[in-house]
ZAMARGU-4260 file (C-alpha; in steps of 0.2 Angstrom, whole numbers, plus 5000, padded with zeros to 4 digits):
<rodrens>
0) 5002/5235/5665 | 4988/5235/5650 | 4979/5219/5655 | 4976/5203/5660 | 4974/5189/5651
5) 4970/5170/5656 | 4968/5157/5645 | 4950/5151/5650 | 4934/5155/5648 | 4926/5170/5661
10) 4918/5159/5670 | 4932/5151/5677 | 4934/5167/5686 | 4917/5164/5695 | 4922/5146/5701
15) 4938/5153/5709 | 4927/5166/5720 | 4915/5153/5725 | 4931/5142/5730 | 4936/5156/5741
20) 4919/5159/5751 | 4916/5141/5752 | 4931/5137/5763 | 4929/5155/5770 | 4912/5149/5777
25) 4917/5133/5783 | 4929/5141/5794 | 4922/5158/5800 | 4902/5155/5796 | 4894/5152/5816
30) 4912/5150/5823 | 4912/5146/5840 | 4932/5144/5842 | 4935/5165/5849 | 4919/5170/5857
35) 4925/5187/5863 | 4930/5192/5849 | 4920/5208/5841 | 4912/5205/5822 | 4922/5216/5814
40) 4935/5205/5819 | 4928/5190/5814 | 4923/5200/5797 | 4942/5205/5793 | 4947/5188/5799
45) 4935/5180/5785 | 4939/5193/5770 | 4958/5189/5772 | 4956/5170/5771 | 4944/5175/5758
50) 4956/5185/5746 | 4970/5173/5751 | 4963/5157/5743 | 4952/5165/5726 | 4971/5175/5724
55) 4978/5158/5723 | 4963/5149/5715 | 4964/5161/5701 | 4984/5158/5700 | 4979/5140/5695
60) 4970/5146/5679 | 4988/5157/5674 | 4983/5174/5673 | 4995/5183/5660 | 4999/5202/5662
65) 5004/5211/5648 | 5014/5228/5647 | 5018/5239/5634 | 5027/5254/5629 | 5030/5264/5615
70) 5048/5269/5609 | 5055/5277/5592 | 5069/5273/5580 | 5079/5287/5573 | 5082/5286/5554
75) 5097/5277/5549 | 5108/5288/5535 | 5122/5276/5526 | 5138/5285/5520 | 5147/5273/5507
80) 5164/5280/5501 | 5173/5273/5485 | 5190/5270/5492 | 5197/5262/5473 | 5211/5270/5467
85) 5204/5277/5452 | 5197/5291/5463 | 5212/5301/5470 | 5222/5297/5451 | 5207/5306/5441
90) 5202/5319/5453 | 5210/5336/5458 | 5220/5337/5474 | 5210/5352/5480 | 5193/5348/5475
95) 5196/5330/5484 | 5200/5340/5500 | 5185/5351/5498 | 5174/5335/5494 | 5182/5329/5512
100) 5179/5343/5520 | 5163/5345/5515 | 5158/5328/5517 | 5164/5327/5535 | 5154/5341/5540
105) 5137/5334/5533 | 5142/5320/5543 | 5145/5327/5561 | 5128/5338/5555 | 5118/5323/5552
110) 5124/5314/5566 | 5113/5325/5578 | 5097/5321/5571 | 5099/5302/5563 | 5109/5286/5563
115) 5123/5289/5553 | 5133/5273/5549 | 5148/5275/5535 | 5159/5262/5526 | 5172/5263/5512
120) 5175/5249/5498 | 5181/5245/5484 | 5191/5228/5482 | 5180/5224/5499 | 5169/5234/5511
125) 5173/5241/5529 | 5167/5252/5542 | 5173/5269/5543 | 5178/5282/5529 | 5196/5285/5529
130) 5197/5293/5512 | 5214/5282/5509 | 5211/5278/5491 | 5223/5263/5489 | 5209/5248/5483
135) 5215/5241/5466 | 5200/5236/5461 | 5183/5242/5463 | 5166/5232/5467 | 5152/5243/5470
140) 5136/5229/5468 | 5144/5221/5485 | 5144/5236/5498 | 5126/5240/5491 | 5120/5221/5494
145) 5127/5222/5508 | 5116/5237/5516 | 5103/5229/5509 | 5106/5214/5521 | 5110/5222/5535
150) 5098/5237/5535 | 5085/5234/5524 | 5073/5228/5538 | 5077/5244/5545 | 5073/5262/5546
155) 5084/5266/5534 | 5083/5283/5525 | 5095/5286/5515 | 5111/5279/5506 | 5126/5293/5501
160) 5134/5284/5488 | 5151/5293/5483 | 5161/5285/5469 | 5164/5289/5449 | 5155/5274/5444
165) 5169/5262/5439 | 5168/5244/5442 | 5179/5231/5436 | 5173/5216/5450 | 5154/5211/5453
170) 5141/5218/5442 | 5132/5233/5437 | 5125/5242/5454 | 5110/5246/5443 | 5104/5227/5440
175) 5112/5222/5459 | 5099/5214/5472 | 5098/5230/5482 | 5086/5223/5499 | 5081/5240/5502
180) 5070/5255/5496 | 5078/5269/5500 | 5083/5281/5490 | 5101/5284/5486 | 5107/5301/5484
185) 5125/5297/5473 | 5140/5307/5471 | 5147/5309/5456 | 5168/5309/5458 | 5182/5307/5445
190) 5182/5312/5426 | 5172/5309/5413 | 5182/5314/5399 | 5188/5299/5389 | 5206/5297/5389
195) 5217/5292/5372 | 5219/5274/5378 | 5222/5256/5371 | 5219/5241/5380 | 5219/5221/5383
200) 5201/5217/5389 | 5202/5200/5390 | 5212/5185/5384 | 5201/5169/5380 | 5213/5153/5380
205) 5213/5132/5384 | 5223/5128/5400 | 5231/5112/5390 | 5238/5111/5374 | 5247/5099/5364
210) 5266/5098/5360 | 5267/5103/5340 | 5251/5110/5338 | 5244/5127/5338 | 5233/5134/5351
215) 5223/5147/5346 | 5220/5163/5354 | 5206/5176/5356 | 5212/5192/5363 | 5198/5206/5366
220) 5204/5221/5363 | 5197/5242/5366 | 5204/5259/5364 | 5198/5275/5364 | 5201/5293/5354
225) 5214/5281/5344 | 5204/5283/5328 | 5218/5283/5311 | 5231/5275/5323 | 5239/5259/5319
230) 5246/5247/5334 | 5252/5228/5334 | 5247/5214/5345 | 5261/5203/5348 | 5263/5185/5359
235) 5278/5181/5367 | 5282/5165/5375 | 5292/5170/5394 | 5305/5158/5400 | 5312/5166/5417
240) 5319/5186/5411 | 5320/5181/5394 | 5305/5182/5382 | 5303/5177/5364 | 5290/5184/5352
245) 5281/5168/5345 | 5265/5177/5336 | 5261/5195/5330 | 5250/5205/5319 | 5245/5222/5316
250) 5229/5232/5317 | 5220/5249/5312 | 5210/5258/5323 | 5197/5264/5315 | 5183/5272/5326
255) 5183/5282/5341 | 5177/5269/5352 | 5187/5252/5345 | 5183/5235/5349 | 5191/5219/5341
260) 5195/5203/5345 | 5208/5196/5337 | 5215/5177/5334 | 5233/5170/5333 | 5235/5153/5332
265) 5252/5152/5342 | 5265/5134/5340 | 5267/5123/5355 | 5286/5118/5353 | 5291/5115/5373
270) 5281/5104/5385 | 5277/5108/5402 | 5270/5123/5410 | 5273/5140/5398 | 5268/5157/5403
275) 5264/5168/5388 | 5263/5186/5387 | 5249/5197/5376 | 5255/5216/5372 | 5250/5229/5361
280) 5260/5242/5353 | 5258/5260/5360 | 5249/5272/5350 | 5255/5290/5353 | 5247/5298/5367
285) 5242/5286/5379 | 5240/5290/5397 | 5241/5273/5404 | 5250/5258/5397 | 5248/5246/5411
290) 5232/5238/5402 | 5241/5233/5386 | 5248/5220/5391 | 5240/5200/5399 | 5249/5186/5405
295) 5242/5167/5404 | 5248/5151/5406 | 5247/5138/5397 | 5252/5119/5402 | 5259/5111/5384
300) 5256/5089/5388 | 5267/5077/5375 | 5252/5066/5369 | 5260/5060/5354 | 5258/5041/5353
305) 5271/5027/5341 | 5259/5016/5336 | 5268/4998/5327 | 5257/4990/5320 | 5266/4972/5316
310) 5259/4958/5306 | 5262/4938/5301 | 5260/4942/5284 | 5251/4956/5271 | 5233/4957/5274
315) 5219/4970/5267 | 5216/4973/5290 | 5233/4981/5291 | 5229/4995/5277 | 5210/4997/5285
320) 5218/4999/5301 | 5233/5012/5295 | 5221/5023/5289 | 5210/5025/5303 | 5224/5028/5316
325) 5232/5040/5304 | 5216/5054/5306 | 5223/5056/5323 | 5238/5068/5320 | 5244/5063/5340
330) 5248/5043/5333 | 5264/5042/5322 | 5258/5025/5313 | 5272/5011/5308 | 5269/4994/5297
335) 5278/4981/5300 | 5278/4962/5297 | 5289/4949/5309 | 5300/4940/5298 | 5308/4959/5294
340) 5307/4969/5309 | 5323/4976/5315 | 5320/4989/5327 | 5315/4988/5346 | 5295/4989/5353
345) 5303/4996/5370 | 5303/5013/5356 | 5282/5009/5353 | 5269/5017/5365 | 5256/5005/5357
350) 5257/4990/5345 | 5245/4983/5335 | 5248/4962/5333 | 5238/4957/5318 | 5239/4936/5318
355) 5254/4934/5329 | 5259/4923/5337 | 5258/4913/5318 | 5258/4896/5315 | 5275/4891/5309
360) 5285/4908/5314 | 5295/4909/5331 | 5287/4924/5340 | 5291/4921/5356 | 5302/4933/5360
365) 5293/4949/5352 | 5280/4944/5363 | 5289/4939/5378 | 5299/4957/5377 | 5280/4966/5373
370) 5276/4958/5391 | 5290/4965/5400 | 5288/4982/5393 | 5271/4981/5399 | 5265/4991/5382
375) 5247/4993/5378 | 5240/4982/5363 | 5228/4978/5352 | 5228/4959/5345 | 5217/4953/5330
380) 5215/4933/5327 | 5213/4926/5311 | 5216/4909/5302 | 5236/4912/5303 | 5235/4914/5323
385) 5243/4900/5333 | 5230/4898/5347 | 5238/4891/5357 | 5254/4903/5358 | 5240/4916/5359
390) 5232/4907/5375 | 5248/4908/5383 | 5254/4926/5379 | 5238/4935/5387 | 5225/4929/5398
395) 5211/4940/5395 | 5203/4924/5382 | 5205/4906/5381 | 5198/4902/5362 | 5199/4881/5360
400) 5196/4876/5341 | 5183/4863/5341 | 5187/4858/5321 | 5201/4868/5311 | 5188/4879/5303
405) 5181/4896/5304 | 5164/4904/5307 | 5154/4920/5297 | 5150/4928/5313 | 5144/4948/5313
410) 5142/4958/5329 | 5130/4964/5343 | 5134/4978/5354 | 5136/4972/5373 | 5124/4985/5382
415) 5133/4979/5397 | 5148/4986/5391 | 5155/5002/5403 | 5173/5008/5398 | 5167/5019/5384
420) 5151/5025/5378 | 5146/5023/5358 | 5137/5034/5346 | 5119/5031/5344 | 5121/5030/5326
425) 5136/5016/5329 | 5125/5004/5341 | 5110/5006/5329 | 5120/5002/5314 | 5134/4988/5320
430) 5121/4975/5317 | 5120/4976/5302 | 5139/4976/5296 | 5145/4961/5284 | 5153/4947/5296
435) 5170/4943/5298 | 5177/4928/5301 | 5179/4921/5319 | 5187/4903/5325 | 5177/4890/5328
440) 5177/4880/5347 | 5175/4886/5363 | 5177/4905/5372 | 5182/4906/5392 | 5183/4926/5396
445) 5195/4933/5412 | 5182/4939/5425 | 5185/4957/5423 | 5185/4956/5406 | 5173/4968/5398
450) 5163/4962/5379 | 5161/4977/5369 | 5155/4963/5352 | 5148/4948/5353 | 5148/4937/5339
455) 5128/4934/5331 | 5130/4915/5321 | 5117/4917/5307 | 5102/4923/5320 | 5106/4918/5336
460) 5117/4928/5347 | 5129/4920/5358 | 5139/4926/5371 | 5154/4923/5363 | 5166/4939/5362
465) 5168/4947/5345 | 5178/4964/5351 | 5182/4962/5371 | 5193/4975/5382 | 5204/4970/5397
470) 5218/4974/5409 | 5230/4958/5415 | 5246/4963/5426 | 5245/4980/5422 | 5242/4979/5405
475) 5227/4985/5394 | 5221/4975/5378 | 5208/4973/5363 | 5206/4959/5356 | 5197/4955/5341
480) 5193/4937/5340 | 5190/4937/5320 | 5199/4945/5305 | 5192/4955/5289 | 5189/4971/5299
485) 5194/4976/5281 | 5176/4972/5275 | 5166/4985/5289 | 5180/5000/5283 | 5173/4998/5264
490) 5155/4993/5271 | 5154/5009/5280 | 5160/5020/5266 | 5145/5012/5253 | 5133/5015/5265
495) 5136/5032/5272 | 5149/5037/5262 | 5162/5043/5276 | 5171/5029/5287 | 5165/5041/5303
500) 5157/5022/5313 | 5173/5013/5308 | 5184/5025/5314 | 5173/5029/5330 | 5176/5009/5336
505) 5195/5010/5332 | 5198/5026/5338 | 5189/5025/5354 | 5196/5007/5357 | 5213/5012/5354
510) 5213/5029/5364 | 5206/5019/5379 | 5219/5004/5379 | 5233/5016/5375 | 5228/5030/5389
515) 5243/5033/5398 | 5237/5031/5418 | 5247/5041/5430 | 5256/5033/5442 | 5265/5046/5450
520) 5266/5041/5471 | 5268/5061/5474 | 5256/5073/5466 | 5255/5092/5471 | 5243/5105/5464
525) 5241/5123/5463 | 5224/5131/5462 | 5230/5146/5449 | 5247/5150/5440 | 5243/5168/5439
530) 5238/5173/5455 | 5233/5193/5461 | 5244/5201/5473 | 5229/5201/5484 | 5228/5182/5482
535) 5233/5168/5492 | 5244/5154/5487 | 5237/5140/5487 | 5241/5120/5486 | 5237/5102/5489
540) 5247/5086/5489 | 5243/5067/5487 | 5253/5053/5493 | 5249/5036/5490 | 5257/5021/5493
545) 5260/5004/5486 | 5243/5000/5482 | 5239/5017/5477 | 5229/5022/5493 | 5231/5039/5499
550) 5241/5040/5513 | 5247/5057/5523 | 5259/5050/5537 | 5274/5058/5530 | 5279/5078/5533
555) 5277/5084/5513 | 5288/5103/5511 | 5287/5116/5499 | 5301/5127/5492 | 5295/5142/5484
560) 5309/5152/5477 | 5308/5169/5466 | 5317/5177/5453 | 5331/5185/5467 | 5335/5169/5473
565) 5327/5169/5490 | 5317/5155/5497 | 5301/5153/5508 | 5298/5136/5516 | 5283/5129/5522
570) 5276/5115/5529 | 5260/5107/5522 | 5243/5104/5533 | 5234/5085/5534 | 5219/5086/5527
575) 5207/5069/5526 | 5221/5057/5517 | 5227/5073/5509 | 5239/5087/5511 | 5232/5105/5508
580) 5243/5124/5510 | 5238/5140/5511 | 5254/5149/5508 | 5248/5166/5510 | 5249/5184/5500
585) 5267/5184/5491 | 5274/5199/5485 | 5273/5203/5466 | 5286/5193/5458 | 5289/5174/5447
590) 5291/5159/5457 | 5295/5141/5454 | 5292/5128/5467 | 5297/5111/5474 | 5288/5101/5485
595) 5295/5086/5493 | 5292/5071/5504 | 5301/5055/5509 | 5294/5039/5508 | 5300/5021/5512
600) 5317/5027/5509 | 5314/5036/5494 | 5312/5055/5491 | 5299/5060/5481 | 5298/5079/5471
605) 5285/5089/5462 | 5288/5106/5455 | 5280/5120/5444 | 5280/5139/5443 | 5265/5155/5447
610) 5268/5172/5445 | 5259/5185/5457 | 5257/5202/5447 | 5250/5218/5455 | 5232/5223/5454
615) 5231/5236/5440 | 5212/5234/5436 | 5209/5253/5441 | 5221/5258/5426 | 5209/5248/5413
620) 5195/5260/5415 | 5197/5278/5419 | 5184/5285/5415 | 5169/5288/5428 | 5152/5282/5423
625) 5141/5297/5429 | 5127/5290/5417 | 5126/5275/5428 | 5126/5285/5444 | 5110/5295/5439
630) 5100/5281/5433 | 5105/5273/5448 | 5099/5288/5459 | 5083/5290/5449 | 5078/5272/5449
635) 5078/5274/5470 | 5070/5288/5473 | 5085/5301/5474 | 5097/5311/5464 | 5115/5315/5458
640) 5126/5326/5465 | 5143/5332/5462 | 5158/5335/5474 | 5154/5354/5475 | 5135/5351/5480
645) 5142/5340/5494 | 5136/5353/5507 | 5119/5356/5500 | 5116/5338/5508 | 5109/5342/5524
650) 5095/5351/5519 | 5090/5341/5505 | 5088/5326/5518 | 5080/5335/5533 | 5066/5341/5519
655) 5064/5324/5514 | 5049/5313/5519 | 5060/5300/5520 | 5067/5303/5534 | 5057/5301/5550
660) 5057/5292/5563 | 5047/5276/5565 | 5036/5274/5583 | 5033/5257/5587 | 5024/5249/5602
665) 5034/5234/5611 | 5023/5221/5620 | 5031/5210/5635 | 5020/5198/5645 | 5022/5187/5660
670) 5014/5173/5671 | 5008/5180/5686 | 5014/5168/5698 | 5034/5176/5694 | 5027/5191/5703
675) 5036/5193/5718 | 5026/5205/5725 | 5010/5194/5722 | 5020/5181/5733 | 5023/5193/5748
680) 5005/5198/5747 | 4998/5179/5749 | 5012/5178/5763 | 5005/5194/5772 | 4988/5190/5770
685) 4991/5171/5777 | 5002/5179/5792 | 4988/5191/5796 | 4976/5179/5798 | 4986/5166/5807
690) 4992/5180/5819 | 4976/5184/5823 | 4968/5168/5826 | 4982/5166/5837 | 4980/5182/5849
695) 4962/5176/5849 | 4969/5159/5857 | 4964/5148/5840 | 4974/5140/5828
</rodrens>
């Protein structure tokens, strides 16, 4: 014990001792009880009731006492050990057993005298040095955050850090948040001679494409010592074994060290998911051609649109409207008028209905068979529009005619409005577009009904719509409740010289009313297509019912079946209202998949197709990066080493000031009154006293 402590003032201590002498002197001062006793008696009698009570006054203030002792901490010496297989390919047999040798030897020699701790990485870090250089990849900032984390706070003296520099995961070791200070004695392994070497370093693509157009491409390629030789990239389009070569073109390598990246723009002719391959032609010489060649996938979608646009008669709206669907090359446009139309809107994703129903012109079953086909629309009123027929066919706006005339109305932008947003430009320039011409009598909107335009009337603005956008049984609609759109197409060109506003509102209007939901009751997901062989599989599912609510009662299955024909079954996990699979590690192979489930009688399928290709990230760069090692090593405090100077490393590190151990004092306190032997000495003092008094025939 150093000392004691209480937590009040010294004077405390004083009050406590004049408690004990008082009731000592009540008690024994002149006592009369035991006459015969002798002084010294009646002296001892009085100190012990006297130590007794200031011992337990004192425990009342709550004396802390305090101990320490002082203790050291070895130095901890990290062993980190590239386990990638880069190492073993680009090093030779004998001098990797020597290195081993050696290294386990500085090891065993260290371990008397420090804290020797060792892990291997490469695609992920461990404890233990096994030298089993198998790791596919290599990321060497991890392991070195990692020691930072766990020893940084720590004696730590040292980090032996034996790799050839290569990384192809994380990021540069020299830029990595180390957490420590100590210095790092590297080890330079593997081969710095560069290797006659062409390669695929990465392949930039969109994950969706459109049927009939061409994506484009950017392939990063490298090589090395290749200079004066000639190569090819080439694209090829893999359905099952069969591949088909859909893009090539040829290159010169013209330096020493080449880099280029080349485009191809590469046709979209099949929809659905397409897995396309990247390879380069081999130039002679090459060591390695695993890195010529990268898979992706690409998921090709059909989002080409008929568009009919069918009218009561010619009218300058029709043209205006043609041309400003016709910029999108996904819409194949069609003109029409009633009286002539022969073929069947059940062929149209979208139809444009310019004045129809007409006064005078049976309509009523186009419009009636438009319904039941439940097919997107756009309807423009004007003074050839039987209201009427037009209240009945949709119920997004009642329009009563209060006289049999027309009104010059021009627009206002609803900032209310929410489906779609609009340009700047557009909503500070609408205003000011020439009217068009409206019916005039009363407007009744649907609730739900949104008002992208309302009409102005000379100065005033009203509420009454202009340009509104709804959805009734399913089916989504614009209406315009005025003709001579015509007149804002030519307005716009005048003003600005390009029909860029125009075709923003028609564009956007259309592409909203015609957006194809998906109303698939079964959904399933996979997280990637091309997945590493160190990667799991992995899925989710939806299920909704009739009301489109997410439901996971039923048991939802997944076939996956490779290129040999064999099938693994598994059984999907509830997650929330969802399903989720982890499907595990699969060997290297093609795979297509179906899931299923049943529901209300019905069986319910989705299926797609992943690949899972071998890890051959350690065969894109061969080369070992000593330069990186050394300015790593410099920048801490250490130095490089080779393999041969392994054993050199036990003396370096016992000369080192780095490596001492730390002495450090630890404190420990506790409240007095949990002494035990504080509480058998109260007790003995209190069965003294009473054991005397009662010898001497008093209580």
């Amino acid at each position: 014990m150093d000392n004691i402590e209480i937590q009040y003032p010294f004077w405390y201590i004083l009050i406590c001792i004049i408690i004990g002498l008082s009731i000592t002197a009540v008690l024994y001062y002149r006592a009369s009880y035991f006459p015969t006793a002798s002084k010294w008696i009646k002296g001892f009698l009085a100190f012990v009731r006297f130590l007794a009570v200031t011992i337990l006054s004192l425990l009342l203030l709550s004396p802390v006492l305090k101990y320490s002792k002082q203790e050291s901490k070895k130095p901890i010496v990290i062993f980190a050990q590239d386990a990638s297989a880069s190492i073993q390919e680009e090093m030779d047999s004998v001098t990797l057993s020597d290195y081993q040798r050696d290294l386990d030897q500085v090891i065993d020699d260290l371990s008397s005298q420090y804290e020797v701790k060792t892990f291997s990485f490469g695609e992920n870090y461990r404890p233990g040095i096994t030298y089993e250089y198998a790791d596919r990849s290599s990321n060497q900032s991890t392991i070195l955050e990692y020691i930072g984390d766990l020893y940084g706070d720590q004696n730590l003296g040292a980090v032996i850090y034996g790799t050839d520099g290569i990384y192809n995961e994380g990021k540069d070791p020299r830029y990595a948040n180390l957490g420590f200070t100590a210095p790092i004695y590297s080890i330079a392994m593997g081969d710095t001679t560069p290797d006659r070497d062409l390669s695929i370093r990465q392949v930039f693509h969109n994950n969706i494409a459109y049927l009939g157009d061409k994506t484009s491409i950017q392939i990063d390629v490298t090589a090395y010592n290749c200079q004066n030789s000639r190569s090819e990239l080439s694209v090829f389009r893999i359905d099952g074994e069969e591949s088909k070569q859909v893009a090539n073109q040829p290159f010169i390598i013209d330096k020493t060290d080449f880099f280029q990246t080349i485009e191809i723009a590469i046709p979209q002719e099949e929809i659905g998911l397409q897995r396309f391959r990247v390879s380069l032609a081999p130039v002679s010489g090459e060591r390695s051609l695993t890195n010529n060649r990268k898979d992706f996938f690409i998921d090709v979608i059909d989002a080409r649109q008929k568009i009919l646009i069918l009218a009561a008669s010619p009218h300058p709206d029709l043209a205006a409207l043609k041309a400003s669907l016709e910029k999108n090359k996904n819409y194949e446009i069609e003109t029409a008028f009633l009286n002539r139309f022969a073929g069947k809107v059940a062929d149209y994703d979208f139809i444009v209905l310019h004045q129809l129903p007409q006064k005078g012109l049976r309509t009523t079953n186009v419009l009636r068979e438009i319904n039941e086909q439940k097919i997107p629309r756009m309807i423009v009123v004007g003074n050839q529009t039987n209201l009427a027929g037009f209240n009945q066919f949709q119920g997004l706006v009642d329009i009563k005619l209060k006289a049999a005339s027309f009104n010059e109305v021009q627009a206002v932008q609803n900032p209310a409005f929410s489906f779609f947003k609009t340009s700047d430009e557009f909503k500070q320039n609408i205003a000011s577009f020439p009217p068009l011409d409206a019916p005039f009598g009363d407007y009744a909107v649907s609730p739900g009904v949104e008002v992208l335009l309302k009409q102005r009337i000379g100065k005033i603005d009203t509420d009454f719509p202009l340009l509104l956008i709804g959805e009734e049984n399913g089916i989504k609609s614009a209406i315009w409740c005025a003709e001579g759109i015509w007149r804002w197409k030519l307005f716009n060109y005048l003003q600005y010289e390009s029909n860029e506003l125009f075709d923003e509102l028609i564009s956007k209007s259309v592409q909203y009313v015609s957006l194809k939901e998906d109303k698939r009751k079964f959904r399933v997901f996979q997280a990637k297509n091309l997945l590493a062989e160190n990667e799991d599989a992995l899925f989710d599912a939806e299920l909704y019912n009739q009301s489109y609510q997410l439901i996971n009662e039923p048991e939802v299955t997944i076939n996956i079946r490779n290129s040999k024909g064999e099938i693994y079954t598994f059984a999907f996990s509830r997650k929330n209202d969802s399903y989720i699979l982890d499907a595990g590690k699969l060997p290297v192979e093609d795979y297509t998949w179906e899931a299923s489930t049943h529901y209300e009688g019905e069986r319910l399928t989705a299926s797609g197709q992943f690949s899972v290709q071998a890890i051959e990230r350690e065969s894109y760069a061969t080369v070992a990066n000593h330069q990186m090692l050394k300015q790593l090593s410099i920048n801490s405090g250490g130095q490089m080493l080779y393999p041969n100077q392994v054993s050199g490393l036990t003396p370096l590190l016992t000369e080192t000031n780095s490596l001492k151990p730390v002495y450090f004092r630890i404190l420990t306190t506790r409240n007095a009154i949990h002494l035990k032997s504080l509480f058998f000495l109260l007790l003995g003092l209190l069965v003294i006293e009473w054991g005397l008094r009662r010898f001497l025939g008093t209580y």
